[in-house]
Structure formats: C-alpha cells, structure tokens
C-alpha positions as CSV (number, residue, x, y, z in Angstrom):
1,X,-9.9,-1.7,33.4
2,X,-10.2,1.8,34.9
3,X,-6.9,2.6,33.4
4,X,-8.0,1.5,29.7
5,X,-10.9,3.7,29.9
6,X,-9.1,6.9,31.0
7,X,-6.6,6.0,28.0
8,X,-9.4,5.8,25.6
9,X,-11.0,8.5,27.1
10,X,-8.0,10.7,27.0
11,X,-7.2,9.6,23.2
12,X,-10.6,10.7,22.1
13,X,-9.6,14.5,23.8
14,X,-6.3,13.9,21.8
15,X,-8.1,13.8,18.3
16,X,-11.4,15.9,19.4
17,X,-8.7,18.6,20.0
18,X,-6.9,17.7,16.7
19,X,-3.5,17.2,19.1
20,X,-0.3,18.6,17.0
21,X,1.4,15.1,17.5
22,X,-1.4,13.0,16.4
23,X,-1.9,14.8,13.0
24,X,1.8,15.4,12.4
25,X,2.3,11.3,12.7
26,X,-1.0,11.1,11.4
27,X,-0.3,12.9,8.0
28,X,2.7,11.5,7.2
29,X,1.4,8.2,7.2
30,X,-1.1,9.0,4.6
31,X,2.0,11.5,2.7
32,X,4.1,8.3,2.2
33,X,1.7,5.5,2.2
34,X,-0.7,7.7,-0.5
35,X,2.9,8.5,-2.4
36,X,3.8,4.5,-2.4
37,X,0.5,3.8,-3.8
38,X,0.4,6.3,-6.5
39,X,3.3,5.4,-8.3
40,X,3.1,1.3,-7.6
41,X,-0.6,2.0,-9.3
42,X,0.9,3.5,-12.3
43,X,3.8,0.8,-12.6
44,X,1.3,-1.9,-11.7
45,X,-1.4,-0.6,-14.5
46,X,1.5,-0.4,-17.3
47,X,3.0,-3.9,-16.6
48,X,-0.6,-5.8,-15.5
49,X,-1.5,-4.4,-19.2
50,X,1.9,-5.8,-20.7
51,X,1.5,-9.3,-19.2
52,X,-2.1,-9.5,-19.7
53,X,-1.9,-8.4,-23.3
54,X,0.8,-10.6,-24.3
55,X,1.8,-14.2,-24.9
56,X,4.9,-15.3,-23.8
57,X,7.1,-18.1,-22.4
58,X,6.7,-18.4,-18.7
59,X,3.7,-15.9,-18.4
60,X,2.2,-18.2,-15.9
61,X,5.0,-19.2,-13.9
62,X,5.8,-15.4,-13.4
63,X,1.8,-14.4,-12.7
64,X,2.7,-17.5,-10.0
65,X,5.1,-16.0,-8.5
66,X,3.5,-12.5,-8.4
67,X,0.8,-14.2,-6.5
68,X,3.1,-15.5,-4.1
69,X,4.7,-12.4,-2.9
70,X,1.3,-11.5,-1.6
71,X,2.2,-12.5,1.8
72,X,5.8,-11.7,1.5
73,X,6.4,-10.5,5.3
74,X,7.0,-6.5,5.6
75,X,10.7,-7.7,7.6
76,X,11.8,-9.3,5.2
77,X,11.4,-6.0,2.1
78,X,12.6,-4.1,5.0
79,X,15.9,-6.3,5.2
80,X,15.9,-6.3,1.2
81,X,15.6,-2.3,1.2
82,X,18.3,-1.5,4.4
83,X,21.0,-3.8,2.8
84,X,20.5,-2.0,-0.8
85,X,20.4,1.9,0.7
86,X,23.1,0.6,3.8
87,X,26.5,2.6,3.5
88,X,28.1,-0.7,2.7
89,X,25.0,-1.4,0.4
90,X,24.8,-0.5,-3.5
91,X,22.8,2.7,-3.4
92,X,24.5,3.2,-0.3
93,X,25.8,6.9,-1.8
94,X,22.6,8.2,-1.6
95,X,22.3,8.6,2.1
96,X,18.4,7.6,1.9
97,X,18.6,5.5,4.9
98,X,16.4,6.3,7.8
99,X,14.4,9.2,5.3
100,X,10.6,9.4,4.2
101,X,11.9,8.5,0.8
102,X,13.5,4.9,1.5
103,X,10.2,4.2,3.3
104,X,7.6,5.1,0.0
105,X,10.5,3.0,-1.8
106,X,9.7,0.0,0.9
107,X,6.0,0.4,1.0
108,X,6.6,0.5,-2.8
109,X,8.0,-2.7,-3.4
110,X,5.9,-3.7,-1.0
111,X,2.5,-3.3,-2.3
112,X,3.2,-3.6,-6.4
113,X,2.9,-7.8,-6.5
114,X,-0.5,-7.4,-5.0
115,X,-1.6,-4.6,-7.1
116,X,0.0,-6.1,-10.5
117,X,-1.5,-9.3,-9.2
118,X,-5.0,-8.0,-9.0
119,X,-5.1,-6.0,-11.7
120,X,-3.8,-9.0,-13.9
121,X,-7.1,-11.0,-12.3
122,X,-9.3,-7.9,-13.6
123,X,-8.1,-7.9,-16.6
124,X,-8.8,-11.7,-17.0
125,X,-11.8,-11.7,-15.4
126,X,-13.7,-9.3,-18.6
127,X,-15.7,-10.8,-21.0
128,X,-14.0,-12.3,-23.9
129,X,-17.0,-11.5,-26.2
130,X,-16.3,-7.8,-25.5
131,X,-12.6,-7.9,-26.6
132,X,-13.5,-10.6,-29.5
133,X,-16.3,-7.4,-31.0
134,X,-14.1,-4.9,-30.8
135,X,-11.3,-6.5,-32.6
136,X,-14.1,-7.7,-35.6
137,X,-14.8,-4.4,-35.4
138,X,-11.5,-3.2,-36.2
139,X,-10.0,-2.2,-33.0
140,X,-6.4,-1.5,-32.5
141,X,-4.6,-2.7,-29.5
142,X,-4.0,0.3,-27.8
143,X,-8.0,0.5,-28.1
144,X,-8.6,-2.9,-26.8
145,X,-6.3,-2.3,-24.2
146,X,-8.4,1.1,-22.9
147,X,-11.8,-1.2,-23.5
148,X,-10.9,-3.9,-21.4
149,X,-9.4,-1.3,-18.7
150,X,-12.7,0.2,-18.5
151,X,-14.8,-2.8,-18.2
152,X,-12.6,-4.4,-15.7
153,X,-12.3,-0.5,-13.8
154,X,-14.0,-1.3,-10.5
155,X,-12.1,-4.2,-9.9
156,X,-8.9,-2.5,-11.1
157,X,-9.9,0.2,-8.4
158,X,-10.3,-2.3,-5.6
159,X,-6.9,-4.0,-6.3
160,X,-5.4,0.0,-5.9
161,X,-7.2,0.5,-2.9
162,X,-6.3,-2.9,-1.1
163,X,-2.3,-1.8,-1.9
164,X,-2.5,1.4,-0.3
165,X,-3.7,-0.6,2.5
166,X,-1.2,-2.9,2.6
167,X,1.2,0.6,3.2
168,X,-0.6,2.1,5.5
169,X,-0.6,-0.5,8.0
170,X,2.4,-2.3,7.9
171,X,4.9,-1.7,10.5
172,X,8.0,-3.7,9.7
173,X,9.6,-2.0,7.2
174,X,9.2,1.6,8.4
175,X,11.0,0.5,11.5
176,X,13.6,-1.1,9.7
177,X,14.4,1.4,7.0
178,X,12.9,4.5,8.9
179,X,14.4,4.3,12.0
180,X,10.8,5.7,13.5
181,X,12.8,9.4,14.1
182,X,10.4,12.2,15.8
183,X,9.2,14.5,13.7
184,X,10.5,12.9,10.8
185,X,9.8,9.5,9.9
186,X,7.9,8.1,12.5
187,X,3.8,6.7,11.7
188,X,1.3,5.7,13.0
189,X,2.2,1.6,13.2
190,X,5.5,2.7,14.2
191,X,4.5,5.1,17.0
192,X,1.9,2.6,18.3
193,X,4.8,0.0,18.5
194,X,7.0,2.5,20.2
195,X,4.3,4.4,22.9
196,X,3.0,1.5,23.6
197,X,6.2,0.0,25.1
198,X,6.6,3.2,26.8
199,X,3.3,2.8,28.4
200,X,1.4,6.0,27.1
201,X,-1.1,3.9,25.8
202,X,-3.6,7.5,25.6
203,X,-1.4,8.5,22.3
204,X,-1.3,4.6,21.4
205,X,-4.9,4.5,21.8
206,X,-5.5,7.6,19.8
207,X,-3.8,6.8,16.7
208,X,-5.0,3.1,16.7
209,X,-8.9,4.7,16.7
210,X,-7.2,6.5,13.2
211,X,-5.7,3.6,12.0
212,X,-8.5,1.1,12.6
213,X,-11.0,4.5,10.8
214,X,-8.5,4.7,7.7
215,X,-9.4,0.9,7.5
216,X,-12.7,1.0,8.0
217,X,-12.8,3.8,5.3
218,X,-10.8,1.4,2.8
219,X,-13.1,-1.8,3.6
220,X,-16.6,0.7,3.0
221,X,-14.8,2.1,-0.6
222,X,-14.1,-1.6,-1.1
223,X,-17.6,-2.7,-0.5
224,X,-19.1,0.1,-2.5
225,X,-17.0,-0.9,-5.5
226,X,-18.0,-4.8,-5.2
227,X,-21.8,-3.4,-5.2
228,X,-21.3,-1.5,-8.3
C-alpha cells in the first residue's frame, strides 16, 4: 500500500512539473488519435448521408453489419493493418510499418463503423415532418440533406466524439502496428502496458490520471450534448 501511494504521489510531481516524457507520449496520443478522428468524421458524415439518403438493395443488411463491427476487437484491425503494410503484405512498399501514420490508418478503420453507425441512427432519429415540409416546400436534396444534418447535429456530435474515444484508448493495435518505439510511436495505452511490466508504476500511474481525465473530459462533452 505504501508503495502505491508514493507512485501516485510521485506521478502527480510528474504532471504538476509538466515532465518532458509525459507530455511527449502524452501529445502524441491526442496528434494521432485527434488525426484518426478527423478524417473518419469526414468519411463517416459523407457515407452516413449517402446510406441514409438513399434506397437501395441491402441497405439494412449493410447498416447490420456496420453495427456489428462496433465491438470488433482492436487485435484483430491490428492483424488486418500489419499484414496489409507487412513487407510481404500489399502496401508493403510503403515502409509505413511501425510509423505514426499506419497507427491514424488503424485507429481509422478502427473507429469509422461506430461513427458511420451513429451518425446513420441520427440521421434516422429526426423528425419526418421536418424533412416531409421542406420537400412541400420545394427543397432540393442537397438542402434536405444540410436540414436534417442540422437537426440531428448534437447527436451527430456525440457519435464523433465517442469515435475519437475509441482511438484514444485502445491499445491493441498501436502495439501491433506501432511497435510502441521511444520517442516515436509510443502512447499513452501503450506506455502503460509497457512501464507497467517494468515496474515504474510512478510514470504508469501518471499517464493513466491523463488517460482516465481525457475520458472524463469526453463523457462531460457527451453529457452536455445529451442535455442540449
């Protein structure tokens, strides 16, 4: 017990002091996990729009299967992603194995099936009589489209923020596919994983306080949304 408190002790020091260590791992968690996000929130708004907007065999057994890749385990897109970018892999060429940029592409298909499958519910969930009046009204579809975006915004929001999320704290993948390399692509899941079987549970510690205050940050942003 005396040894857990000097660690927790000793990890608050580490961020009080703003250690070097602890905000290089620090921000390039939130560099790669906010870079993920970003562009599987632009995909996922484009193609949540196409499916929602249109009719079209199988529309419901392919929203099906979106929904199931919502617990897809991080292991297994970080198998998918290190056989494709592998030197005997396809993309093998590019020699973006073990980078920052293989990992954004994990966390990336990582998080789009629960954004696109969100944003596909918040779309659906908007008031027909809204879209029904603004077609009577002579709406085109691009403006139906932007209508029913803004009514369905906040929830739209949420499903964003829950996918950066998903980045931020998975652990799998960047292991697999980022070889958790100093200085270079290691995190904060992965360093936890790694100091803590080292025993320097002061700079475990430390970055778990981040990780569990990046959380806590989503789940109040998430709460404030719901309100509104």
């Amino acid at each position: 017990m005396e040894e857990l408190w000097q660690g927790l002790v000793k990890a608050v020091e580490l961020i009080v002091t703003l250690d070097p260590e602890v905000m290089e791992i620090a921000g390039r968690s939130l560099r790669i996990s906010a870079t993920s996000s970003s562009i599987a929130a632009v995909i996922c708004l484009f193609l949540g729009s196409l499916i929602h907007f249109n009719r079209f065999p199988g529309k419901r057994v392919l929203i099906n299967i979106i929904q199931t890749l919502y617990s897809v385990p991080t292991v297994a897109i970080g198998l998918f992603v290190f056989v494709l970018f592998s030197r005997a892999g396809p993309l093998g060429g590019l020699s973006l194995l073990f980078t920052p940029a293989v990992m954004i592409i994990g966390q990336l298909i990582l998080v789009m099936p629960v954004m696109l499958g969100f944003i596909i519910a918040a779309l659906s969930g908007v008031d027909k009589t809204i879209v029904d009046t603004a077609i009577s009204l002579g709406a085109s579809g691009y403006q139906m489209a932007i209508l029913t975006l803004r009514e369905a915004r906040f929830a739209v929001l949420a499903a964003l923020i829950m996918g950066f999320g998903r980045a931020i704290s998975e652990v799998g993948l960047s292991l697999m596919v980022g070889g958790n390399i100093r200085g270079f692509t290691r995190t904060i899941t992965t360093a936890i994983s790694l100091e803590t079987s080292k025993g320097d549970l002061e700079l475990s510690i430390a970055l778990g306080i981040i990780l569990i205050f990046l959380a806590l940050v989503i789940n109040l942003i998430l709460n404030r949304i719901q309100q509104r």
